[in-house]
C-alpha positions in Angstrom: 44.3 -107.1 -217.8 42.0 -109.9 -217.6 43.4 -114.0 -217.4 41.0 -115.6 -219.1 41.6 -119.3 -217.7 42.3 -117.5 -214.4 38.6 -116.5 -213.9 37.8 -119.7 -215.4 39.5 -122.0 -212.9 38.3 -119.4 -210.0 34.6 -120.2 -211.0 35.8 -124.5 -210.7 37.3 -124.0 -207.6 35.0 -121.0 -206.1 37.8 -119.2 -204.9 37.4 -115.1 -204.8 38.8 -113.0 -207.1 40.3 -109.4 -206.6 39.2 -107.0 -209.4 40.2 -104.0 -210.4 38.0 -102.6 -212.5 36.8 -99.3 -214.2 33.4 -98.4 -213.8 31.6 -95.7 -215.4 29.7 -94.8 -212.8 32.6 -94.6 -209.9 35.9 -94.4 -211.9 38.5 -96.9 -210.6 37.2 -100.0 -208.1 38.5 -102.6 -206.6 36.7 -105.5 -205.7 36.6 -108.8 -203.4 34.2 -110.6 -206.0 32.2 -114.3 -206.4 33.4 -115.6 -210.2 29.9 -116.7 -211.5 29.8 -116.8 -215.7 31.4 -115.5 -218.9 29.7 -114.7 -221.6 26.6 -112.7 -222.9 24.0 -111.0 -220.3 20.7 -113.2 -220.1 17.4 -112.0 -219.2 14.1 -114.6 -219.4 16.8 -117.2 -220.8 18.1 -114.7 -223.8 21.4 -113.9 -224.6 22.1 -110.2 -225.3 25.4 -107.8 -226.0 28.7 -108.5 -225.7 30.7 -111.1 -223.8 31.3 -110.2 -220.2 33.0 -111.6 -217.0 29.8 -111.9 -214.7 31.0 -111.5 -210.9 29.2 -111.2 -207.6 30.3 -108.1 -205.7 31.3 -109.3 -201.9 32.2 -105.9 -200.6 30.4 -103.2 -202.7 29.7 -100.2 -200.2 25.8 -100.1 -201.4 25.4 -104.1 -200.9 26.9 -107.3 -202.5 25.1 -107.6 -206.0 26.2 -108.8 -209.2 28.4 -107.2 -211.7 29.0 -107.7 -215.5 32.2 -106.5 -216.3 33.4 -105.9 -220.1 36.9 -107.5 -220.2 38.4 -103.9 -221.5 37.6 -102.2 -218.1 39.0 -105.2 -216.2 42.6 -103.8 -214.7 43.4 -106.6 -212.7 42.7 -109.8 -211.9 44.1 -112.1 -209.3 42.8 -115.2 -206.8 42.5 -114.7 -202.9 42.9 -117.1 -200.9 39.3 -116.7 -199.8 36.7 -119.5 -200.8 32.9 -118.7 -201.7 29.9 -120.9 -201.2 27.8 -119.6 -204.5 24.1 -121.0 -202.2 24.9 -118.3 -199.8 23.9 -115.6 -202.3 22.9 -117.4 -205.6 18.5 -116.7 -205.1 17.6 -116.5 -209.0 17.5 -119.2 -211.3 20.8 -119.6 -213.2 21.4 -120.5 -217.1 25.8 -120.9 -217.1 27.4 -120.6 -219.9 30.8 -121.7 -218.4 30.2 -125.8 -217.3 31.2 -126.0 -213.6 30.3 -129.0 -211.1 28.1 -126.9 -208.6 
């Protein structure tokens, strides 16, 4: 179940969230992950497909790379107490939809 102004707030105050998420590729995650955007994908500065909670995987077993999760796979949702710093992994040029003050 996904708390909308939960992720929201996460993404202001860059604090981790833990996920829980079904993936079509592994079945049932969980996940130490970055809040970044919500909304459509973009590629080139176009929107495309659905709205999606767009995450940065911290602790993927392949490596941390982002994630755009459709809200009806989302289990769970809830803040660590962890902080992120978004320059430590953020290396492509970003277009947010959410407004944030980083």
């Amino acid at each position: 179940m996904v708390n909308h102004s939960l992720f929201l707030q996460s993404i202001q105050d860059k604090i981790v969230l833990n996920i829980v998420y079904d993936s079509k590729e592994k079945g049932r995650i969980t996940r130490k992950c970055a809040p970044l955007d919500y909304g459509p994908s973009q590629r080139k500065g176009k929107l495309y497909g659905t709205e999606k909670y767009h995450v940065f995987d911290l602790n993927s077993p392949d490596q941390p790379h982002p994630i755009a999760m459709e809200p009806d796979r989302i289990v769970s949702m809830s803040r660590s107490t962890e902080t992120f710093n978004p320059k430590s992994f953020i290396n492509w040029e970003v277009h947010w939809l959410v407004p944030r003050n980083w």
